[in-house]
N, C-alpha and C positions, 0 to 999 in steps of 0.2 A: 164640461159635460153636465154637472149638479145644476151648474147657473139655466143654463141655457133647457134641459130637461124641465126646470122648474116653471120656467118664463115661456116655453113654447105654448101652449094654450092661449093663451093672451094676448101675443106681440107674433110670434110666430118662431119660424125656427131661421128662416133666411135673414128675416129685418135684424134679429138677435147678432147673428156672425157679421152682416152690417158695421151695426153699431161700436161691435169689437173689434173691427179690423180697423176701422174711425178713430180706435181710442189707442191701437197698439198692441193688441193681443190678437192677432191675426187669426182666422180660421175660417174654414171655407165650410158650407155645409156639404158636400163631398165626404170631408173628413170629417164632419161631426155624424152622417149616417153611414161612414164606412166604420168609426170605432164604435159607434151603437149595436152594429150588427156581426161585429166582430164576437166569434166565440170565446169564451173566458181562457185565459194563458194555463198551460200545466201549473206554472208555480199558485199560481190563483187556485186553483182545483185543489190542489196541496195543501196550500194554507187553511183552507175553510174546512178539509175532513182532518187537518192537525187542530184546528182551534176548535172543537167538538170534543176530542182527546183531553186536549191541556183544559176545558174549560169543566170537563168529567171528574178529573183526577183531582184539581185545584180545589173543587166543590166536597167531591168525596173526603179529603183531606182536612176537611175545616176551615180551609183560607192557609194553612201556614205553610205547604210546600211553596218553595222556589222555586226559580227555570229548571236546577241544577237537580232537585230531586224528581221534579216532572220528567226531566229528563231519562232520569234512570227509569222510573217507572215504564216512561214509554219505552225504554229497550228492550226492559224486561217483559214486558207484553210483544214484544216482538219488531214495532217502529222503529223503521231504522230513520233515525234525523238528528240532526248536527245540535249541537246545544246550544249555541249562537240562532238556530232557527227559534226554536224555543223560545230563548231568551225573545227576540226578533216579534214573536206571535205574544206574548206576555205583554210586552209593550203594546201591543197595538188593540188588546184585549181590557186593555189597564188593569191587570193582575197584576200583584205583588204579594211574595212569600214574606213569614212574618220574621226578623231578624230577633239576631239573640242579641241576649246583654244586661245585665246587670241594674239593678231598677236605684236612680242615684239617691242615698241618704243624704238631709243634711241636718245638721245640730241647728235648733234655732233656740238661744238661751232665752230665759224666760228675767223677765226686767225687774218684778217682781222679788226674785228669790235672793237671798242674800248669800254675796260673793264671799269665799274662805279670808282669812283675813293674810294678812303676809308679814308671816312671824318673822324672816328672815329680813326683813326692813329695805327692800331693793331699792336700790332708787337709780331710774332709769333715766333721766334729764342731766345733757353735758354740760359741762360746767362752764363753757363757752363756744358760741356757733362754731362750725364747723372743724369741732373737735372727736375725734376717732370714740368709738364704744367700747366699753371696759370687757366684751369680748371677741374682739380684733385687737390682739397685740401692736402698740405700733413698731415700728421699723425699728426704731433705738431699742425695742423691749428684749432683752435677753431670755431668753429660752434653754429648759434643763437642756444638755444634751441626749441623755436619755429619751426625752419626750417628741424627738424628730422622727 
């Protein structure tokens, strides 16, 4: 309907559904001025005086309600509509509420600063490849029995 609305002035509206029925998207003009003149669906009616609503409250809001608080709101003003509709009209609006969460730290050491020293003398390197680390017991290592 968008194509063909767009292109009618120019080419026309016949030659257009032509062309299309040529290429495999079939359509007669019949049915491109019987859905032109077609009055708009209930649910169409419905969406567009809900998306005035959701687009009120989202605004009044600041941006941060979601479908789910839209939602309420609109009950509580009296709208009766599903929250799946909502959700449904959000999407198609491209609204989105803002999510919670925790804003992530991370340590970046600085290269600069001089590390503690390691009074306790570790020494981390095994004494030969693929030999076990001094904290994983191996298998022969006996264990208090108390410490099970």
């Amino acid at each position: 309907m968008t194509f063909i609305d767009q292109h009618a002035g120019v080419f026309g509206v016949e030659p257009i559904c032509r062309v299309l029925t040529e290429h495999g998207c079939p359509i007669s003009t019949s049915t491109y001025y019987a859905a032109k003149n077609r009055p708009p669906s209930p649910r169409a009616i419905r969406d567009a005086e809900l998306d005035e609503h959701i687009q009120r409250i989202h605004a009044a809001n600041y941006g941060v309600y979601g479908a789910r608080k839209i939602w309420h709101q609109l009950q509580r003003e009296g709208h009766r509509v599903a929250r799946c509709t909502v959700e449904r009209r959000m999407r198609a609006l491209g609204l989105q509420g803002v999510r919670r969460g925790k804003k992530i730290r991370t340590t970046t050491s600085d290269p600069g600063h001089e590390r503690a020293a390691d009074r306790l003398q570790r020494d981390f390197t095994a004494c030969r490849p693929r030999r076990e680390s001094l904290f994983f017991p191996r298998p022969d290592t006996r264990v208090l029995e108390g410490a099970r």
